[in-house]
C-alpha positions as CSV (number, residue, x, y, z in Angstrom):
1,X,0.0,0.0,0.0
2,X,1.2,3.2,-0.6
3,X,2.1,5.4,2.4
4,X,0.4,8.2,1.7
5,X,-2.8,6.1,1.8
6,X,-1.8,3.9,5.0
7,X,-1.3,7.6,6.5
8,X,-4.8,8.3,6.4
9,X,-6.3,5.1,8.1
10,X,-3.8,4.8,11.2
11,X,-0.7,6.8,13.4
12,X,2.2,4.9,11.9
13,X,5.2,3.7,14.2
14,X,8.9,5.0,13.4
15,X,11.5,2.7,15.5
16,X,13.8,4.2,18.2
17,X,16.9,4.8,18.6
18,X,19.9,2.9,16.8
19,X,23.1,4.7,19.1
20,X,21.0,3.5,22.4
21,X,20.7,-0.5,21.3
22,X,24.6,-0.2,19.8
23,X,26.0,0.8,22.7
24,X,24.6,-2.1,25.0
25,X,26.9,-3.9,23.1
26,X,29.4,-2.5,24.2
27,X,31.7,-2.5,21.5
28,X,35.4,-2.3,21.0
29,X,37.4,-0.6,18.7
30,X,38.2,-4.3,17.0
31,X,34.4,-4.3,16.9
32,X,34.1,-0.8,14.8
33,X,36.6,-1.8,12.8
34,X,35.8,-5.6,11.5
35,X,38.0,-7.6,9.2
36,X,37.8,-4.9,6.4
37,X,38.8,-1.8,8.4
38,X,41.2,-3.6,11.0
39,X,44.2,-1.3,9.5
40,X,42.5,1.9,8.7
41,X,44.9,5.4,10.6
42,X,42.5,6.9,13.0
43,X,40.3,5.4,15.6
44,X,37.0,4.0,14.8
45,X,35.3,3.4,18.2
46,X,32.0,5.4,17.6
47,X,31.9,5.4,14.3
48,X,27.9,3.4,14.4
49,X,27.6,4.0,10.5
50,X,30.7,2.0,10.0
51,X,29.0,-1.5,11.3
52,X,26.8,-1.6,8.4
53,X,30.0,-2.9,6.7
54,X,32.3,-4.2,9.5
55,X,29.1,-5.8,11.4
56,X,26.2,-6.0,9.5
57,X,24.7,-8.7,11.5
58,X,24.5,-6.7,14.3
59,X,22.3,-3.6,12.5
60,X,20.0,-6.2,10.8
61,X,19.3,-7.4,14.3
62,X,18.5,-4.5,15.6
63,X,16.5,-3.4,12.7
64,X,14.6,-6.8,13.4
65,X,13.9,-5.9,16.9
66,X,12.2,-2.6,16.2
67,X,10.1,-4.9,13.8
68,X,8.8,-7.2,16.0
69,X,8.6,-4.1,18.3
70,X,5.4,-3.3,15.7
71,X,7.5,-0.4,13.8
72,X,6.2,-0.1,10.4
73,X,9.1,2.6,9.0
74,X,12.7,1.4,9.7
75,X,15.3,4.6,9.7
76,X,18.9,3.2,8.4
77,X,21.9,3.3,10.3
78,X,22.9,6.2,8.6
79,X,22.7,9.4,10.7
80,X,26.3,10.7,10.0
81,X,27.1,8.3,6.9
82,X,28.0,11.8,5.1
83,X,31.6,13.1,3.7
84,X,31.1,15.5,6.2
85,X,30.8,14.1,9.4
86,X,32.8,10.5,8.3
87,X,36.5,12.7,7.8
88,X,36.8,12.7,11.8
89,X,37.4,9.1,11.1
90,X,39.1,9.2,7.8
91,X,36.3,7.6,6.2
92,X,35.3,9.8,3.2
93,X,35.7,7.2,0.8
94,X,33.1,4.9,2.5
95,X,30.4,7.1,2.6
96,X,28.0,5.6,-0.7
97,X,28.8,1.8,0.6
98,X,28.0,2.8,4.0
99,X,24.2,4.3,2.7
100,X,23.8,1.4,0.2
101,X,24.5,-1.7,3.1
102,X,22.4,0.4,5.5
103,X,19.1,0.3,3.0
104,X,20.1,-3.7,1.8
105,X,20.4,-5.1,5.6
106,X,17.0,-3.2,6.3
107,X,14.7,-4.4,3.4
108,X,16.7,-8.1,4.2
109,X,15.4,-7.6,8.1
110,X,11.8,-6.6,6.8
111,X,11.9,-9.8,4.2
112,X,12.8,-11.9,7.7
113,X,10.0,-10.7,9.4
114,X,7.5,-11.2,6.9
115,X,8.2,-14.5,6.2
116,X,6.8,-15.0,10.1
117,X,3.4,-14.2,8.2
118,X,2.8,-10.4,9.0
119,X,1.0,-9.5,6.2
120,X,1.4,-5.3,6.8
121,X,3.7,-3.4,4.8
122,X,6.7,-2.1,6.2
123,X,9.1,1.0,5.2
124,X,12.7,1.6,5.1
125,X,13.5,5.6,5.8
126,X,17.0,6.7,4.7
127,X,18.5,9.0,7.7
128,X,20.1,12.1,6.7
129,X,21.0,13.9,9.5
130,X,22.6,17.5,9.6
131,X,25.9,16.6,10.1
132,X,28.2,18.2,12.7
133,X,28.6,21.5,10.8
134,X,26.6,24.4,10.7
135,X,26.4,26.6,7.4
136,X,24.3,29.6,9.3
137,X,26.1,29.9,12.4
138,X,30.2,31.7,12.7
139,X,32.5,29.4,13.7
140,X,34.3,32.4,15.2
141,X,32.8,35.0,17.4
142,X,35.4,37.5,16.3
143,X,34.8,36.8,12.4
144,X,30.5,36.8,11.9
145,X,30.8,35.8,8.2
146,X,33.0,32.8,9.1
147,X,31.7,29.8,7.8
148,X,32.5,25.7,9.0
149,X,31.0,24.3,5.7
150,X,29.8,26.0,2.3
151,X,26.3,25.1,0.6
152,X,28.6,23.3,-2.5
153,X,30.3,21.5,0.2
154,X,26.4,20.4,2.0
155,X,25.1,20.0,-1.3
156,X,27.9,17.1,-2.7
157,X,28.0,15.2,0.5
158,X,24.0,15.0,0.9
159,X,23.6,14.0,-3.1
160,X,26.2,11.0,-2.7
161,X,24.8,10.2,0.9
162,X,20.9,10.5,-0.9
163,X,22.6,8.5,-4.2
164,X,23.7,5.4,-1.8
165,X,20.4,5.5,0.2
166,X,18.9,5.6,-3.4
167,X,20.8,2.5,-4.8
168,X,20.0,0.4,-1.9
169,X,16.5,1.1,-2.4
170,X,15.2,3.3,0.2
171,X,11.2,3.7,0.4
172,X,11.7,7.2,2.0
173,X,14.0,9.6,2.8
174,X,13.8,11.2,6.0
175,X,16.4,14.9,7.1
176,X,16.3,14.6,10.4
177,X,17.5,16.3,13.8
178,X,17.8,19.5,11.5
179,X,19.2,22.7,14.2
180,X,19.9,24.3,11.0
181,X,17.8,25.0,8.1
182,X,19.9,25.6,5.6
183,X,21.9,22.5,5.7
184,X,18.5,20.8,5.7
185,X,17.8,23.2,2.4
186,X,21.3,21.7,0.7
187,X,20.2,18.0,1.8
188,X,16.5,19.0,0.3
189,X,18.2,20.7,-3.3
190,X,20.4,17.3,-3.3
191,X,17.1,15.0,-3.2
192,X,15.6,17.2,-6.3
193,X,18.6,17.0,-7.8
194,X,19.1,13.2,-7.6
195,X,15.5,12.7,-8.4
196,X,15.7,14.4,-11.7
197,X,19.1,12.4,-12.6
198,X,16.7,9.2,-11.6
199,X,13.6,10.4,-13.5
200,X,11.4,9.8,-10.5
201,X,10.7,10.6,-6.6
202,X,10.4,9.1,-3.4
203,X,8.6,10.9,-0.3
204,X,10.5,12.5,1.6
205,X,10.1,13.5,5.4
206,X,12.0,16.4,7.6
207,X,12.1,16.4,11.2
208,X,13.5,19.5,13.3
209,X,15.1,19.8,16.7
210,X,13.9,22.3,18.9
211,X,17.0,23.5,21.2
212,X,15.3,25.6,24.3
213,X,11.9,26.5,25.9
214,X,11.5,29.6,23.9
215,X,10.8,27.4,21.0
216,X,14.4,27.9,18.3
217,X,16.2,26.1,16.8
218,X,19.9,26.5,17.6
219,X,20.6,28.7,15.0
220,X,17.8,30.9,16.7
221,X,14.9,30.4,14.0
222,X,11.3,29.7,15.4
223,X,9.4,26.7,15.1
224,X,7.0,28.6,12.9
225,X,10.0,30.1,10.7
226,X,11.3,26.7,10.3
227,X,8.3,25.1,8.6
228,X,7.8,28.2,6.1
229,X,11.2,27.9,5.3
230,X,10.8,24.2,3.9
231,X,7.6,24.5,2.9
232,X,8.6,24.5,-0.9
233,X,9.4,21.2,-1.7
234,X,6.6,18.8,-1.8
235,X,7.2,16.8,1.4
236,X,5.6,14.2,2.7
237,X,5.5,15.2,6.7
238,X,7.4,17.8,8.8
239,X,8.3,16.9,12.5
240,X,9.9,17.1,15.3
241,X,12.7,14.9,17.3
242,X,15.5,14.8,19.7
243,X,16.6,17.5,22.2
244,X,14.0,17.0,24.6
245,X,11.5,14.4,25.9
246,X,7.7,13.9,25.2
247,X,6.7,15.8,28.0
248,X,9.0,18.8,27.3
249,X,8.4,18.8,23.5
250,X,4.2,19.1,23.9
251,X,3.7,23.1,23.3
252,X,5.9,22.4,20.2
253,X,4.1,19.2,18.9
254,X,0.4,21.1,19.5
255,X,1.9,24.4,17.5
256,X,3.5,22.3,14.7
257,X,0.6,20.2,14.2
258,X,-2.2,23.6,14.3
259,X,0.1,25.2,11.5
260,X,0.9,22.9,9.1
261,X,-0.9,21.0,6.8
262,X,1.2,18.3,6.2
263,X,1.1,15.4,8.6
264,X,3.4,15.3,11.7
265,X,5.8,13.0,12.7
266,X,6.9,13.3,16.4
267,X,10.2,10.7,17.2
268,X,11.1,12.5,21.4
269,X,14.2,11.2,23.6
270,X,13.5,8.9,26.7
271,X,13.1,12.3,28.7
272,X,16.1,14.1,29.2
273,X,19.7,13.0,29.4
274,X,20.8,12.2,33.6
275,X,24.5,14.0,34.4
276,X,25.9,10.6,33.6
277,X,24.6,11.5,29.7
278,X,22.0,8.6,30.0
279,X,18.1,8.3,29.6
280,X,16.4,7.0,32.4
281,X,12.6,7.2,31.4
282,X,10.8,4.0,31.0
283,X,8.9,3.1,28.2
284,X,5.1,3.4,30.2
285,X,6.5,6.8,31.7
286,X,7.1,8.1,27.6
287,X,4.3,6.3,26.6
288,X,2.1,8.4,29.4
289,X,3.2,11.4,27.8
290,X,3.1,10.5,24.2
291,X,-0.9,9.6,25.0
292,X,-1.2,13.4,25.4
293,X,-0.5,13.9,21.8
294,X,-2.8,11.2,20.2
295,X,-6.3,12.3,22.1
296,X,-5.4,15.5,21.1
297,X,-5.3,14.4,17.4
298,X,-1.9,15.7,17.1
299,X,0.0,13.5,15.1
300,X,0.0,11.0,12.1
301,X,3.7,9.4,12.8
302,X,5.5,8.7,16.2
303,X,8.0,6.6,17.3
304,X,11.3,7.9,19.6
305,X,14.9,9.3,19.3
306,X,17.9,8.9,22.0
307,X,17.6,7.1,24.8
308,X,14.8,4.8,23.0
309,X,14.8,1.3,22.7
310,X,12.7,-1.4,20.9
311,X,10.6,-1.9,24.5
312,X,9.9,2.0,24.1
313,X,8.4,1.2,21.0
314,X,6.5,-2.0,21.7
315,X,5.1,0.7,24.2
316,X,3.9,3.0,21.8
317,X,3.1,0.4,19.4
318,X,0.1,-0.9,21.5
319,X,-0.8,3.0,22.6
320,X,-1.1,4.0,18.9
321,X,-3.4,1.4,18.1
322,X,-6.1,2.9,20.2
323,X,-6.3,6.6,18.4
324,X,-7.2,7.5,14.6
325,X,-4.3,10.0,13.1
326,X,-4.3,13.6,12.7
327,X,-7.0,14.6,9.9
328,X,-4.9,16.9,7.8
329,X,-6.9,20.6,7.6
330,X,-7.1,22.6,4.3
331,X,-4.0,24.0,2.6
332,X,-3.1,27.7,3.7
333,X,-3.4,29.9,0.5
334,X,-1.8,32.7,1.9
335,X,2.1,34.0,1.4
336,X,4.5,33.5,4.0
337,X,8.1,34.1,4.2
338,X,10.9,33.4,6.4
339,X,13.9,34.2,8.1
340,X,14.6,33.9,11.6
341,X,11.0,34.5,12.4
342,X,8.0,33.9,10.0
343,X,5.8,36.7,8.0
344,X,2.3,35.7,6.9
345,X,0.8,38.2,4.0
346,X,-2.7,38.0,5.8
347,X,-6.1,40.1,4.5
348,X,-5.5,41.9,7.5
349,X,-2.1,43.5,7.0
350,X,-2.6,46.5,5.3
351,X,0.9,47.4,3.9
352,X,4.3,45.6,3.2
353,X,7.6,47.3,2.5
354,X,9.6,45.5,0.5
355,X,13.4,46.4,0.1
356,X,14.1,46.4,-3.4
357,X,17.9,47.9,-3.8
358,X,19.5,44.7,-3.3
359,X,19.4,44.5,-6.7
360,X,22.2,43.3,-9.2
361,X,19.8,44.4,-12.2
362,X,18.4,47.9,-10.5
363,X,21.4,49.1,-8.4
364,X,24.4,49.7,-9.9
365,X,26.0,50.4,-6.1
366,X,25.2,46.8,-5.3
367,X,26.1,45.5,-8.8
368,X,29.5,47.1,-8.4
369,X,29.9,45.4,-4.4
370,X,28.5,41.7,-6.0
371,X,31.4,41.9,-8.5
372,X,34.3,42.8,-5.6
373,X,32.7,40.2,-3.4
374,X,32.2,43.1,-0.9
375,X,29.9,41.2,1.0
376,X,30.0,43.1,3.8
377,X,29.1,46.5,2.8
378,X,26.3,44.9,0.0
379,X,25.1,43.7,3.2
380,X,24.4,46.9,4.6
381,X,23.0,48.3,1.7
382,X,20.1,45.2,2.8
383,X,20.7,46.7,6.8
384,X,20.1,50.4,5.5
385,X,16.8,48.9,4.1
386,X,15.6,47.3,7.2
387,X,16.6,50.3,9.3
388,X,14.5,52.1,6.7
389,X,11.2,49.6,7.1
390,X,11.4,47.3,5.3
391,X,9.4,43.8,6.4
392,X,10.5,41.6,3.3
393,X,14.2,42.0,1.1
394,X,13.9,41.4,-1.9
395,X,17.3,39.9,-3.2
396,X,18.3,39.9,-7.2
């Protein structure tokens, strides 16, 4: 059945966490490394992407626990499998095998399962998460225009991660834990790319990670910002997961799901992290909270993030069952824009100023700073505008 379809007739279950289960294994660095990678330079002990290769049966297994669990979308051990976040490890060159095994040792732990005679159809959802740079936020508090990573760089290592994910035939594709919206914009410009090289599309979910009570993300955009912001590529939910628990995340989940018109997919920590760094919350204590969200008709997709395991879901798995999913209100006509915080063009606003001279075509003064790669004073011209009153920049 096709997903879109399934979403209407019931919640869905996303499994839990993969770090959790790996590290009550407690693996050593012979572990991380396997027969392949036993000579490779730098240390591997962390490195949970790299066991899709140097122990694949232990990420089927898991996969297969979160199955039995009742999760119907599988997320692939693939969190950090990007050329980004793999060169602390020296593992660049790994990166497409890592995204391909990942997708291949799901869909062989979902085969395994059915053959047990479940009859209901099952999903594997390619994890792209934002990797450990920022490209909105200094790296230097003494240099503002400082930059860790560039969109090129975002946009090469998301198209060979999403290319990998693609090969080993992933149902979905889910950007995930995203502090930063612009990285998730390079992943989301890499998926259109890669689906016009492939001449077709899969759906594709995005999940943020609110980082404090006042609702932001860490690079200080609201909630509300946030889903303007990805709001033009056709996706098929918006979410939220990580940073804090159920019970924590609730004025977030009812905002999100009273603004968007997309379904929502909710995937919270075991509570919040003890000073040891561990989750302590039970899964009938998360499940408690979580049943807030379903009677309140909240959300369409849920399922948990750090500190999660597969008894967490088995939890939510028989909670879910009780509710119907969110019923998806009418598609918002109006225009809205973005930056840090959101602007809605509503019947009610009488007036916007626009800010027009940041204009290549209609300002010769800006033309001039483009070409000298003056970014700094073509910025102001934009700051002279705002001081000005302008609501909206318009940039050519």
């Amino acid at each position: 059945m096709n997903i879109k379809d399934l979403l209407k007739e019931k919640i869905l279950l996303l499994d839990g966490a993969m770090g959790t289960l790996i590290q009550k294994h407690k693996l050593t660095e012979e572990d991380y490394r396997g027969e392949f990678f036993a000579d490779t330079a730098l240390p591997q002990k962390g490195n949970n992407d790299l066991l899709n290769l140097s122990r694949p049966d232990l990420v089927r297994e898991i996969y297969s626990r979160y199955l039995e669990a009742g999760s119907d979308i599988i997320t692939t051990n693939t969190f950090n499998a990007n050329r980004i976040s793999m060169a602390d490890y020296g593992m660049e060159d790994g990166v497409y095998e890592m995204n391909r095994a990942a997708c291949i040792l799901a869909r062989q732990a979902i085969e395994g399962f059915n053959k047990k005679g479940n009859i209901e159809p099952r999903f594997v959802a390619g994890s792209m998460g934002p990797t450990n740079r920022t490209a909105s936020v200094s790296t230097d508090v003494n240099n503002p225009s400082l930059r860790g990573v560039s969109w090129d760089d975002l946009l090469e290592a998301y198209y060979e991660q999403a290319e990998g994910l693609w090969d080993g035939e992933t149902d979905i594709f889910l950007i995930e834990t995203v502090f930063d919206t612009l990285n998730a914009k390079a992943a989301l410009a890499a998926l259109d790319k890669l689906f016009r090289v492939k001449g077709s599309e899969k759906p594709v979910m995005i999940s943020g990670t609110i980082t404090d009570a006042s609702g932001r993300m860490l690079t200080g955009q609201t909630l509300d910002a946030f889903m303007v912001s990805v709001s033009h590529f056709p996706l098929l939910s918006i979410g939220l997961n990580c940073a804090f628990g159920a019970e924590n995340l609730r004025p977030f989940v009812e905002e999100l799901a009273s603004k968007t018109d997309l379904p929502v997919s909710v995937h919270p920590n075991a509570g919040l992290p003890n000073q040891f760094g561990e989750y302590d919350q039970s899964a009938l204590e998360m499940a408690d909270f979580v049943k807030d969200y379903l009677e309140n008709g909240w959300v369409n997709i849920i399922g948990g993030c750090c500190g999660t395991t597969d008894t967490h879901i088995a939890a939510l798995d028989k909670l879910r069952k009780n509710y119907s999913p969110r019923i998806l209100p009418a598609k918002d006509r109006l225009t809205t824009l973005s930056g840090l915080e959101s602007l809605r063009l509503t019947p009610s606003i009488n007036f916007v100023n626009i800010g027009e001279r940041t204009n290549v075509s209609g300002s010769r003064k800006f033309a001039r700073l483009i070409k000298e790669k003056n970014y700094e004073e073509a910025m102001s011209v934009a700051r002279n505008q705002v001081d000005n009153g302008a609501q909206v920049i318009d940039i050519c």
